[in-house]
Every structure is written in C-alpha cells, then in structure tokens.
C-alpha positions as CSV (number, residue, x, y, z in Angstrom):
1,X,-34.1,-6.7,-31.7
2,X,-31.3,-5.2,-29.6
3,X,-29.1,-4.5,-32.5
4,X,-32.6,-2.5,-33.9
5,X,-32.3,-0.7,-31.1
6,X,-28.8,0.3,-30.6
7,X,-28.9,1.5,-34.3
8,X,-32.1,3.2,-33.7
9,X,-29.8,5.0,-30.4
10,X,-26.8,5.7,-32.4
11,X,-29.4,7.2,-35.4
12,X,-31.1,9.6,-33.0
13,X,-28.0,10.5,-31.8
14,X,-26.6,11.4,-34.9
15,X,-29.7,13.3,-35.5
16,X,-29.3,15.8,-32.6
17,X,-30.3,19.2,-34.0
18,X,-27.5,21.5,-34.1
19,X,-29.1,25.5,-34.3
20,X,-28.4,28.9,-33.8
21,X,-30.1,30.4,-30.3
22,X,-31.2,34.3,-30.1
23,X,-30.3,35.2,-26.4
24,X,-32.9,36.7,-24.2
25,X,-33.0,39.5,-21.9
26,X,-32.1,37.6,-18.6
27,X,-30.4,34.9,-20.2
28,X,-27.1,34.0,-19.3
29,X,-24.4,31.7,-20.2
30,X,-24.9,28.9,-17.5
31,X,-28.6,28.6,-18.2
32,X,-28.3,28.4,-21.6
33,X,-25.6,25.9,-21.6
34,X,-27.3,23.7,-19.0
35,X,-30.8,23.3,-21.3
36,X,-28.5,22.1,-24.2
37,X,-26.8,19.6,-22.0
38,X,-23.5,21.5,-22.6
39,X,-20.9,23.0,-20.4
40,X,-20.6,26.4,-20.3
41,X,-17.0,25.9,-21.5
42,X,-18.3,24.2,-24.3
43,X,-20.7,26.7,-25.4
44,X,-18.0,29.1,-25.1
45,X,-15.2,27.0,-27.4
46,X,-18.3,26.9,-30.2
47,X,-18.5,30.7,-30.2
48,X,-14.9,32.0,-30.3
49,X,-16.7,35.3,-31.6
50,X,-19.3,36.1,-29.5
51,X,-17.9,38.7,-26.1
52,X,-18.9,36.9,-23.0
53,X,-20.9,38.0,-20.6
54,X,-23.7,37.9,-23.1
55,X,-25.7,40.8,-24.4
56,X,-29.5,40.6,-25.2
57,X,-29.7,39.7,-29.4
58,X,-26.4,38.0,-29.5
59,X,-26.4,34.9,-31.7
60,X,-25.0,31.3,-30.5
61,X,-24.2,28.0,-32.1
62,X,-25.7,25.4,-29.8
63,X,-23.4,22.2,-31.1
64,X,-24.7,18.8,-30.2
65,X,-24.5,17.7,-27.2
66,X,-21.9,14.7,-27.5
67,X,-23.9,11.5,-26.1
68,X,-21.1,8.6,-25.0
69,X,-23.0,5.6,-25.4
70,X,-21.9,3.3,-22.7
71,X,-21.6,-0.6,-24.2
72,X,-24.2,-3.7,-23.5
73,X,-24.2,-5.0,-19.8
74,X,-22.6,-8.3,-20.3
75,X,-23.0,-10.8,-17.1
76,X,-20.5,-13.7,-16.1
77,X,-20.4,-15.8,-13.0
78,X,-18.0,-14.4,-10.7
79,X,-17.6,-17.6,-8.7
80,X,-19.7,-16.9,-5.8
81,X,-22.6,-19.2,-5.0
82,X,-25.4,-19.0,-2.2
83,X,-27.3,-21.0,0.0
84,X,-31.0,-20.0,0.2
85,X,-32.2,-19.7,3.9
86,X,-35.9,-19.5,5.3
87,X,-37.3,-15.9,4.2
88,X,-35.1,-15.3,1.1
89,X,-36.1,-13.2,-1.9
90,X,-34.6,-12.6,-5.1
91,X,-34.4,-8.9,-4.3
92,X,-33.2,-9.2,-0.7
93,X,-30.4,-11.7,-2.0
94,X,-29.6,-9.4,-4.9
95,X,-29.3,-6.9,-2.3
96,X,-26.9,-8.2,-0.2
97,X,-24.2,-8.5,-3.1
98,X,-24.5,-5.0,-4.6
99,X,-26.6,-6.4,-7.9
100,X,-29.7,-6.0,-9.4
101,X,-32.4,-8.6,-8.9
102,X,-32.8,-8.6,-12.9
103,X,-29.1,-9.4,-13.0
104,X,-29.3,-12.1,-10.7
105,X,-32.4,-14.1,-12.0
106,X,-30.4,-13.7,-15.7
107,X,-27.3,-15.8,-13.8
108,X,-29.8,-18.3,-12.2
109,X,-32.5,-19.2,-15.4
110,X,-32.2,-23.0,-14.0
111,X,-33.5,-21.6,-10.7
112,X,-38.0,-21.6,-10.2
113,X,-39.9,-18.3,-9.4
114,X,-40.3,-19.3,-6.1
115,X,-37.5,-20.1,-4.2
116,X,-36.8,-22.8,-1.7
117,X,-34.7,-23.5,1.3
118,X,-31.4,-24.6,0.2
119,X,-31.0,-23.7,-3.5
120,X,-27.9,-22.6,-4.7
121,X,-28.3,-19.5,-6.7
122,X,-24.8,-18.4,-8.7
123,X,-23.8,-14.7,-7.8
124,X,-22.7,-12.6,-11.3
125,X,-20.7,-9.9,-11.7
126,X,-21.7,-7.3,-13.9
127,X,-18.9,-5.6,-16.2
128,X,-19.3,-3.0,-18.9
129,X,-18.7,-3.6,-22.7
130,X,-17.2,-7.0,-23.7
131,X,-15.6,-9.6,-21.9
132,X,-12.1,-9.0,-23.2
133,X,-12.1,-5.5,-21.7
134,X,-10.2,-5.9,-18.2
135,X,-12.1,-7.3,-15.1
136,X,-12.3,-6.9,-11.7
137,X,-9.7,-10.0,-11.1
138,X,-6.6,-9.3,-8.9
139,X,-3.3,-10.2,-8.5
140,X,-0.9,-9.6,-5.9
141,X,2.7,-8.3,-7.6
142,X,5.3,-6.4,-6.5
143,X,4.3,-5.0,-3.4
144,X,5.8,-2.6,-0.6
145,X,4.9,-3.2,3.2
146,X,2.4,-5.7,4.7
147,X,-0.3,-6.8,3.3
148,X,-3.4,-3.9,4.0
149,X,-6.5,-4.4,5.7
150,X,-9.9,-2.2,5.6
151,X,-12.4,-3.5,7.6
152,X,-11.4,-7.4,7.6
153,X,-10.9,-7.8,4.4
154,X,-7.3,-8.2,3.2
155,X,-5.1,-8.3,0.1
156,X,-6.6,-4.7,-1.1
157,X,-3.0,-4.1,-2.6
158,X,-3.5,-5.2,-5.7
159,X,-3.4,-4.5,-9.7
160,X,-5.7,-5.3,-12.1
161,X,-4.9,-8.0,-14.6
162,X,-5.1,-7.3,-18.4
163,X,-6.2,-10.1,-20.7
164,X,-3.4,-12.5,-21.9
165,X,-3.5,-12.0,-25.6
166,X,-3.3,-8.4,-27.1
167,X,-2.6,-5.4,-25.1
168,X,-5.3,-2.7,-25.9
169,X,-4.7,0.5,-25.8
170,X,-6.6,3.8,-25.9
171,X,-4.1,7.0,-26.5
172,X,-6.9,9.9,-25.6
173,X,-4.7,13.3,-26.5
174,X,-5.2,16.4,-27.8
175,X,-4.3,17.8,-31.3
176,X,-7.0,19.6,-32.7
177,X,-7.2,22.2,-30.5
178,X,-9.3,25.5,-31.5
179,X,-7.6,28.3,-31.6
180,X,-6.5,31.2,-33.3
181,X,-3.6,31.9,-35.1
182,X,-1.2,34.9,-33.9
183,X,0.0,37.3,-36.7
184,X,2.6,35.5,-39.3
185,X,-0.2,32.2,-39.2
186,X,1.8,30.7,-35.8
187,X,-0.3,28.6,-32.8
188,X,0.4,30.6,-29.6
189,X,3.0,29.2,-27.2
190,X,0.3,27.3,-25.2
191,X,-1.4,25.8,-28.1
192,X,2.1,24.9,-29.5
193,X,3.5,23.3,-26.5
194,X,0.5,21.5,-25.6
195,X,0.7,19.6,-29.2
196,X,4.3,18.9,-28.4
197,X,3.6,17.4,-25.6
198,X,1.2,15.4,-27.1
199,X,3.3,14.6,-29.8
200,X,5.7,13.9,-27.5
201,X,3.5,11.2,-25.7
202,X,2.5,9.4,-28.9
203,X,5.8,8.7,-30.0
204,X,6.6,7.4,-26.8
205,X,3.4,5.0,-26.9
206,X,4.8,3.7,-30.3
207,X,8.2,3.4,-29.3
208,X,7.0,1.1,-26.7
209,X,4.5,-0.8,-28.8
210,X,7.4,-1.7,-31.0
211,X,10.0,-3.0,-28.3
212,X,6.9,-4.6,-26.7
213,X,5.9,-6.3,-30.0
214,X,9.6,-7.5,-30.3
215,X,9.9,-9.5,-27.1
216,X,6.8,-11.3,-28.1
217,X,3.9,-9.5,-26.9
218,X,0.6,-8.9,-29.3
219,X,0.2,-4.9,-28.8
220,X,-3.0,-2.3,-30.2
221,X,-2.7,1.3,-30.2
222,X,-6.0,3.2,-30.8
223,X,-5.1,7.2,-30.9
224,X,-8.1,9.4,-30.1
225,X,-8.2,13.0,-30.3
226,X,-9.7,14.5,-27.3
227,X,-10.7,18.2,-29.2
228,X,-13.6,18.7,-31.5
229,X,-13.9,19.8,-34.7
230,X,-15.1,23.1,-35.6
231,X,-19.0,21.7,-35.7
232,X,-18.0,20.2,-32.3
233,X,-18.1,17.1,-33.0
234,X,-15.9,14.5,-31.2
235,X,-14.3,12.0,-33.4
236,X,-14.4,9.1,-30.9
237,X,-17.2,7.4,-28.9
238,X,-18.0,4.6,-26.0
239,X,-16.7,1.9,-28.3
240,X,-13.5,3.0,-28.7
241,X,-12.3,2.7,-24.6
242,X,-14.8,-0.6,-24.5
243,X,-12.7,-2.0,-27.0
244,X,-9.3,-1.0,-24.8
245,X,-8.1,-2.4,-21.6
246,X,-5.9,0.4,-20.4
247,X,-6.4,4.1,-21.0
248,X,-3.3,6.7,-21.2
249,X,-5.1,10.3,-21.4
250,X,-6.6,12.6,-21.5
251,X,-3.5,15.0,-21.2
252,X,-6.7,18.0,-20.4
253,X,-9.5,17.7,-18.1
254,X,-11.2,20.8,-18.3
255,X,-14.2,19.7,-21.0
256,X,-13.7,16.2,-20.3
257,X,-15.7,16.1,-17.1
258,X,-17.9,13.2,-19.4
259,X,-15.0,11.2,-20.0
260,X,-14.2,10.8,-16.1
261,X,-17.3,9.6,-15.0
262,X,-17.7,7.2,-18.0
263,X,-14.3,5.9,-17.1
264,X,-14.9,6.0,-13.0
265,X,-17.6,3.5,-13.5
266,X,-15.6,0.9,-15.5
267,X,-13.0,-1.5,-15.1
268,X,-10.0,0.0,-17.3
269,X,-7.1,1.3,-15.3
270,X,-6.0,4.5,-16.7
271,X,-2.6,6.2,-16.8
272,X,-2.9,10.0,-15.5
273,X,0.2,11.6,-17.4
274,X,0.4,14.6,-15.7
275,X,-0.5,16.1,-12.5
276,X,-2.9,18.5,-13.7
277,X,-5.5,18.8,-11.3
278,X,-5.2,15.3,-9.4
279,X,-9.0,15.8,-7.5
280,X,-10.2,15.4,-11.2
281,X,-9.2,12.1,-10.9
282,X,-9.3,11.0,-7.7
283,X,-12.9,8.9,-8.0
284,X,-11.6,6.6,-10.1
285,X,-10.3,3.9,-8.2
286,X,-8.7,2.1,-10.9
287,X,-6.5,5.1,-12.2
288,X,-2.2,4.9,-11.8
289,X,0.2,7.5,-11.5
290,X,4.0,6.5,-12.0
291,X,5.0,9.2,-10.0
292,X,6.4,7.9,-6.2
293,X,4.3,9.2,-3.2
294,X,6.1,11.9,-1.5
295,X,4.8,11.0,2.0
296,X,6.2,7.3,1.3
297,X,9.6,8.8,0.6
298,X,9.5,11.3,3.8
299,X,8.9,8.1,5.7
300,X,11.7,6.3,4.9
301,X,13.6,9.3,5.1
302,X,12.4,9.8,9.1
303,X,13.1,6.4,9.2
304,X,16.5,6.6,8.0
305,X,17.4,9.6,10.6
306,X,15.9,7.3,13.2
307,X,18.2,4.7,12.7
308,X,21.6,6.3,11.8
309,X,21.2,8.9,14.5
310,X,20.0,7.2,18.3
311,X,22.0,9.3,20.6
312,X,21.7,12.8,18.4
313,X,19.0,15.6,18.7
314,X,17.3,16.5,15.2
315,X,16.4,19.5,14.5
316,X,13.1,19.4,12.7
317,X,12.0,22.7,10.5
318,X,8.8,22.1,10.7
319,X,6.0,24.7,8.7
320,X,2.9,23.2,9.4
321,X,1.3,24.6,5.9
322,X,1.3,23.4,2.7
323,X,3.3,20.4,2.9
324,X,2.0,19.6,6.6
325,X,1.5,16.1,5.3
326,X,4.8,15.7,4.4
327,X,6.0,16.5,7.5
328,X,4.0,14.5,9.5
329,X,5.1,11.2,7.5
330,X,8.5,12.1,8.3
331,X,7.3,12.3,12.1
332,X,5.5,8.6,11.2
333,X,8.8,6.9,9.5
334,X,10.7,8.4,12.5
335,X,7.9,7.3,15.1
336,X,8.5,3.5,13.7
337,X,11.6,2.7,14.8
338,X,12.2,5.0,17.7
339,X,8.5,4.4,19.3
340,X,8.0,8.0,20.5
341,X,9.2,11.3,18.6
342,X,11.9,11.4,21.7
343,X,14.8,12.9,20.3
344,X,13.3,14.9,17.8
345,X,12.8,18.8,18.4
346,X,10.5,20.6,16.2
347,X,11.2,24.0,15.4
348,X,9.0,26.6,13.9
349,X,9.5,27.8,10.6
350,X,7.8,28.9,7.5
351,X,8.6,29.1,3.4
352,X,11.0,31.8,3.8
353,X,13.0,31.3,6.7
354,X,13.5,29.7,10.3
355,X,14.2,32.4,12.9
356,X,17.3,31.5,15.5
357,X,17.6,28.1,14.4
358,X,21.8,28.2,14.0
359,X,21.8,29.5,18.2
360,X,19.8,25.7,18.4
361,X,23.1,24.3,16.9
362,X,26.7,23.5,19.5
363,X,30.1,23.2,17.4
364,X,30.8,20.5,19.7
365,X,28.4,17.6,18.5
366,X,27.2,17.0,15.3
367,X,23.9,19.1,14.6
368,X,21.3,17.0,12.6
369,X,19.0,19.0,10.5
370,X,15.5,17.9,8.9
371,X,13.4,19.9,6.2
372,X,10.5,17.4,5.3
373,X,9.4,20.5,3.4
374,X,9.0,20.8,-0.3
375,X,8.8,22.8,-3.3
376,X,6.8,25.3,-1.8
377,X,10.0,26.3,0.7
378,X,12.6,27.0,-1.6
379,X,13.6,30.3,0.2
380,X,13.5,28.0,3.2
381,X,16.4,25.9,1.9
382,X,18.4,29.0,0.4
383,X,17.7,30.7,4.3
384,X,19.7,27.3,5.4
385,X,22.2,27.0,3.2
386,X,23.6,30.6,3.6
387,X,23.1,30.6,7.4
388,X,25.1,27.2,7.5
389,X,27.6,28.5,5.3
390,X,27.9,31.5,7.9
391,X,28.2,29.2,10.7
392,X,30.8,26.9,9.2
393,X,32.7,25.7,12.4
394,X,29.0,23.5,13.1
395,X,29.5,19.6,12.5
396,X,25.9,19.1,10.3
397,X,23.9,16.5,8.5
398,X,20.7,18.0,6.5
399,X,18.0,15.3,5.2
400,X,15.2,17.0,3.0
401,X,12.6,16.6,0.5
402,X,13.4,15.0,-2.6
403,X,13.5,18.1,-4.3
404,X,16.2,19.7,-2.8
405,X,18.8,17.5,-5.0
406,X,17.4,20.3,-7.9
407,X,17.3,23.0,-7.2
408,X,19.4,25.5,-9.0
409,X,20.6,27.7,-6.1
410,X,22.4,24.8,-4.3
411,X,25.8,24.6,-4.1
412,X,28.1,21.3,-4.4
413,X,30.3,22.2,-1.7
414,X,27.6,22.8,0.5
415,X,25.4,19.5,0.2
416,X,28.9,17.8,0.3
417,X,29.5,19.2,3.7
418,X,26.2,18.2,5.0
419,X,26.4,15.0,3.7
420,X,22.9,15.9,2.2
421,X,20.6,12.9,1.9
422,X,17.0,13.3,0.5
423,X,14.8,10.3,-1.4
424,X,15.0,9.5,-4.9
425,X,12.4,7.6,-7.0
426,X,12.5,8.5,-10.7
427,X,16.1,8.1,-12.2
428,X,17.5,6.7,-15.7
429,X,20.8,4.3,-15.7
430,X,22.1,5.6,-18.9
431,X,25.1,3.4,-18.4
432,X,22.9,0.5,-18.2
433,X,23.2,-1.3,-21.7
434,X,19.6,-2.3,-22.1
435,X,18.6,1.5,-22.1
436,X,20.9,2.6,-24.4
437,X,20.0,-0.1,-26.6
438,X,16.5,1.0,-26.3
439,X,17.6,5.4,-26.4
440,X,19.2,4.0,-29.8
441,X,15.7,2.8,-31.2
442,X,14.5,6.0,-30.3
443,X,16.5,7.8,-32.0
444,X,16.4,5.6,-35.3
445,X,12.6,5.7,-35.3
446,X,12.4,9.6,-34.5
447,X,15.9,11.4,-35.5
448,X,15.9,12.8,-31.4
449,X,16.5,11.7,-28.3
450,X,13.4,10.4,-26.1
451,X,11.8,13.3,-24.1
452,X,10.2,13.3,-20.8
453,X,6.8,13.1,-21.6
454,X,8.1,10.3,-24.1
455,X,9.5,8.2,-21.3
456,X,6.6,8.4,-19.1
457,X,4.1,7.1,-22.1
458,X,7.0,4.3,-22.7
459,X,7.0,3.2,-18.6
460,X,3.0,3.3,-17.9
461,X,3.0,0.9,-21.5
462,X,5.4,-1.5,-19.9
463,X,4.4,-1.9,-17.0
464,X,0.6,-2.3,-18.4
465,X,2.1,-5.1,-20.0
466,X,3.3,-6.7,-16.6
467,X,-0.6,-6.8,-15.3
468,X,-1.2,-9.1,-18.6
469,X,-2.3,-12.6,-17.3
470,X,-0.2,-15.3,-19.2
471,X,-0.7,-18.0,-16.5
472,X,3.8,-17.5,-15.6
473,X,4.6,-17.2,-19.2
474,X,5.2,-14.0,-19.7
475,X,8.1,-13.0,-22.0
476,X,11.1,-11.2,-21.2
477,X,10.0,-7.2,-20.8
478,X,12.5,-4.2,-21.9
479,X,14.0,-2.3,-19.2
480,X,11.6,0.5,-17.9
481,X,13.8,3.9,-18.9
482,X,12.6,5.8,-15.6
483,X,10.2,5.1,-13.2
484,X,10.3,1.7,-11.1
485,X,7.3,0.4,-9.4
486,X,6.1,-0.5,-6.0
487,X,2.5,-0.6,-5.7
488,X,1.2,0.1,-2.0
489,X,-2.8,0.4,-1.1
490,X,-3.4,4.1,0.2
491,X,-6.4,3.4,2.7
492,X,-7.3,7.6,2.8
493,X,-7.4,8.0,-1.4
494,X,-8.9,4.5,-1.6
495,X,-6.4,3.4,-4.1
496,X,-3.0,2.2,-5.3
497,X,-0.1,3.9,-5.2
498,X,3.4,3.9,-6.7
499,X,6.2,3.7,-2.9
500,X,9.0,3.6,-4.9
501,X,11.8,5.3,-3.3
502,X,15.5,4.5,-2.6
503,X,17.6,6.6,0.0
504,X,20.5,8.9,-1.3
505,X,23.2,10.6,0.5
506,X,25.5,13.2,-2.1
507,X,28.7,13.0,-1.4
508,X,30.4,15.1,-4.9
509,X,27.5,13.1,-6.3
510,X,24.2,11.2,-5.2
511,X,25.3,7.9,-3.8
512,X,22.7,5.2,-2.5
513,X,22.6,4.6,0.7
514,X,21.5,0.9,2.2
515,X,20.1,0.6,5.4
C-alpha cells in the first residue's frame, strides 16, 4: 500500500502540466509566479526572452513547479523512557517531548488504550529518510573553551556523528547554468568563473575521496547539478540528500530557497563553501563553515595585549560601525584577564582615518596601538602606517585584524618596526611532507596545482570523516591542507563554530607567538 502511494506521488508529480500563460491587463510578475508555485526568479530564468516588467499579451512558459519529495518518517527509540503519573494522556505526554501522539503510540504498540499509573511508555525520536542518514547523536571532539551551557543543559558543543561504514556524500553545484553566449560562442566572465569554481570544488571532493579511500575509509560521492535544464527541470530530487549524510553545496542560493528549508529540517550537516549571503543559512543549525570566527580571533588578540602589556596604555582605534562586533570581542578578550578595560583608551575613529591620534603617542614610552577593525578600514590602516612612518622617533606595537597581514599597501619595514601581531587561522605548511605528498597526487590526477576552492572541498571532506563513529577505530586520516578545527558552541547564532586561531607577531616574516 505505501509503496502504491508513493508511486502514485512521484506519478502526479511527473505529470505536472507544463503550459504557456497569456498575461492579463493587471497581471504582474509576482502574482503570476506565486499561483504556479514558482519564484519570480524562476519564472524569469524560463523566459530569457520575454522584457520584464510585463506587458498585457506577452506569452510565458510556466515550467513545473519542482516538488522535493521529503522521504518516509522512520521512528527509533531514542533511549528515553517514562513513568506514567495520575492524569496522563497520550497527547499531553507526546507533548511534553516535542512528538506527535501518533508517533508515540507507534513506539509503545505493547502499551493498552487506556493508560495506567506507572507504565513505562518508550519515548522515539523521529528522523527523516533512512536510518543510515546521520542522527541527532553527539560527540564531544576537539573542543575550545569550557564546556557551554544554555539554560541548564550542558555539552551543547558538539558535532554530529556520521555512520561508521561509508561516507555519503552529496556534491550539490552548479554547471548547467542558462545563459547566453557572448559573440564568438564564449560563456560571459560570470557564467565562466562560476563553473570554474565549481569545477574547481569537484576535483577537490575527488581528490579527497581517493586519499580518504586509501587510508581505509569506504567513501560515496553523489554530484548533483543544482541548474535546470532548459524545460526546467531539476535533475535531482529528495532521495538523493536522504541517501547522503553530509552535504557540500549549493555554491548559489538565490533559487534554492527550497533546498534550505528541506535541509534546515533534517539531520545532515552541510558544508557552506562560500560566504555568499550567510543569513541564507543561518536556520540551519546543523550547517559548518571552515572559516575561523573573527570575533574568536579578536579575543585572543585583546587577550594577548592584556597580558604582554600590564603597565602600558593601549591605544584603541575604535569605529563603532561595521565591525563594532569585532571591536567589542577585542574589549571582551582584554576584559578577561585584566577584569576591567583599565588601561585601555578608546579613541574615535572611522574607515578612513583617526584624527590626532599620533599627539596621543610620547617618544618616551612605548605607544601600544590596537585596530580590531577589519576589511572595511583599509584607508584606516594606510592613514596609520604613513602617519607612523612620519612620526618615526615613537617606540610602537600595532595588533590588528587578521587581515592586515594582506594587504597590498603594507610595507615590510613598517610591520617589522611595529612588531605587527594580528591572528592567523587558515595557513598551509608546504614544507610539511605529508602535504606535499598529498599537492603531488593533485597534480598527478589533474596536471595543476590544487586551488583554493579545491582545498576547502578537500578539508570539509576530511574532517566529515573525523565525525564517522568507528567505536576508537578510526584509521589514520591525511593531513588537512588548510584549515584546522576547533569547534566552539556560539550561544547568539545557535550553532557551532570553527575558533581556530593561533597568535602571530611579523618580525621579516609571521612568526607564532606562544603565550
């Protein structure tokens, strides 16, 4: 009977009329769009031809609506069991644990209709598709900091575990991109950059599938392409991410707004490979980003000038704008270990420059200088540096963002002066002989060196093969190429984050500093 009807579901969903639609006099393109269960974007994408905003008489292909069928409800016994007290109910117990009261009579079929004082009724948890897709067990592993609390309840700071024998993996990136061609038959520099970045990714999924495979773990890669076809039709469905246990993708999210919210209410962690719009994302409790939290970095940073400079005054160019949140975890990590922000002078600044701050400075102690601010205030840092060069007979130390260390317009006898000293987290040890063992397989396989958007696909694999459960018996893993990990619970987002940072001071180069 149930697999009648999911045929009879995936039949009428095949059979989704696809038509042309004559528009009206007061129609627009957000109305008709909404009756076809489309998004204007996508009613857009399937007529490339038609000059938006629309005109009364102007003919549109209304492509079927892509229905994501969301896999069978599957219920296991999470463990939990409870006591019946006087006044119970099926409903009002199901209640209390966040289930349906079908859901919990189906873990309790031993149990009568009537309950009674004192039975023990097994409380399920419910998880989407099959059993082998991951769970909502956790594991502590390689965490930063104490262990959080929200509310009473502890040991929040945790990652998921992935099931022991094969690691799953959906690739969701885009290739088949509609577009026209610019004259001579080429893709346009967006289109064409966007597939090498996908490309890019792919190669670095299967560069790690095969390293992965050859220390002894059992590795699937299922590729999806995100784009329709011409008829707007998606070639990929529900059952490909319920047969996954970790998504990397999708590289877009405008027109995927679907996808989210079928992966928000599962159980697969997901990879977001770039930053494009993060609030896209941000529901999703279960989704990773290697990239290091700047605010973790600027409080070990604050910490750092805390500790190294008790009987000094810092000079704190503060902008209070876009990277106000930076600055105040530089405040926090320097709050920590002082107690108070004693010591600390804040001086008003903005992106551009900070107005009298070299008559703050005295040529007879050293002058401590602190810019928490990020990329946003590059004329801030160039302001510094030039007015610091001016005023060379000052003694200074300068700690700053991370990305200071980068940018073009700094000089090396400068930051050698200062003794400049900013946070690092991403970095590659090409000397490190595991790396170039692993940059050599790279090349063999692919004729090239590994890109960037190849290295981040080859670290979110490996370290989706750390959360595998193998009961202490996992096998040696390859060297991550970039981006180390140390996960941290962020109680304001509501989920994990990556705290790796390490302090660096350049001195003719970037040397780390231990403290």
């Amino acid at each position: 009977m149930v697999m009648c009807l999911l045929a009879f579901l995936l039949s009428s969903t095949a059979a989704m009329a696809q038509n042309w639609y004559t528009v009206l006099p007061g129609d627009n393109q957000n109305r008709i769009a909404r009756e076809n269960d489309l998004t204007a974007s996508e009613l857009a994408l399937a007529n490339p031809e038609v000059m938006f905003p629309l005109s009364p008489g102007d003919e549109l292909w209304i492509p079927a609506p892509v229905e994501l069928l969301q896999g069978m409800d599957q219920i296991y016994w999470a463990g939990d069991t409870y006591s019946v007290l006087a006044g119970d109910t099926w409903y009002g117990i199901a209640r209390q644990f966040g289930i349906s009261d079908p859901e919990l009579r189906a873990a309790n079929e031993g149990i009568q209709e009537t309950l009674s004082i004192g039975d023990k009724l097994q409380v399920p948890k419910v998880l989407l598709g099959n059993q082998n897709a991951v769970g909502d067990v956790l594991r502590e592993n390689r965490f930063s900091g104490d262990t959080a609390k929200t509310n009473g309840a502890s040991a929040l700071s945790h990652l998921p575990v992935l099931p022991a024998d094969t690691l799953r993996v959906l690739a969701m990136l885009p290739f088949m991109l509609e577009v026209d061609t610019v004259k001579g038959g080429d893709y346009d520099m967006k289109t064409t950059r966007l597939r090498d970045i996908a490309l890019d990714f792919y190669h670095g999924i299967e560069w790690a599938a095969q390293l992965l495979q050859d220390s002894g773990y059992a590795v699937q890669v299922n590729l999806v392409d995100t784009e329709p076809d011409t008829l707007g039709v998606y070639s990929w469905g529900a059952s490909d991410l319920y047969r996954s246990n970790v998504v990397l993708g999708p590289l877009r999210s405008n027109r995927m707004d679907s996808v989210n919210q079928m992966l928000s209410e599962t159980s697969i962690p997901q990879w977001i490979l770039t930053a494009l719009k993060p609030a896209v994302w941000s529901h999703h409790k279960l989704s990773f980003s290697l990239r290091s939290d700047e605010r973790e970095g600027l409080r070990q940073l604050g910490s750092l000038v805390a500790r190294s400079h008790p009987l000094d005054t810092v000079l704190l160019l503060e902008t209070r704008g876009k990277d106000a949140a930076l600055e105040t975890a530089f405040k926090e990590g320097y709050i920590s270990v002082r107690g108070s922000l004693e010591g600390l002078e804040s001086l008003p600044a903005n992106r551009q420059f900070a107005e009298g701050f070299t008559s703050r400075m005295d040529t007879s102690k050293l002058n401590v200088v602190a810019i928490p601010s990020g990329k946003s205030s590059q004329s801030l840092y160039a302001y510094v540096q030039t007015e610091l060069q001016l005023a060379d007979s000052f003694p200074v130390r300068v700690y700053a963002h991370p990305v200071t260390a980068e940018l073009e317009f700094m000089e090396r006898d400068f930051m050698n002066r200062c003794n400049l000293t900013v946070p690092v987290s991403a970095r590659i040890d090409w000397d490190h002989p595991s790396i170039q063992r692993q940059t050599k397989r790279f090349r063999k396989m692919y004729g090239t060196d590994p890109g960037t958007y190849s290295i981040i696909a080859f670290d979110a694999m490996l370290e989706s093969a750390q959360w595998m459960d193998s009961n202490g018996q996992t096998p040696a893993l390859p060297k991550p190429i970039q981006y180390a990990t140390q996960w941290k619970w962020d109680p304001v987002a509501k989920s994990l984050v990556n705290c790796d940072w390490e302090l660096r001071m350049f001195s003719n180069r970037l040397i780390k500093i231990d403290y």
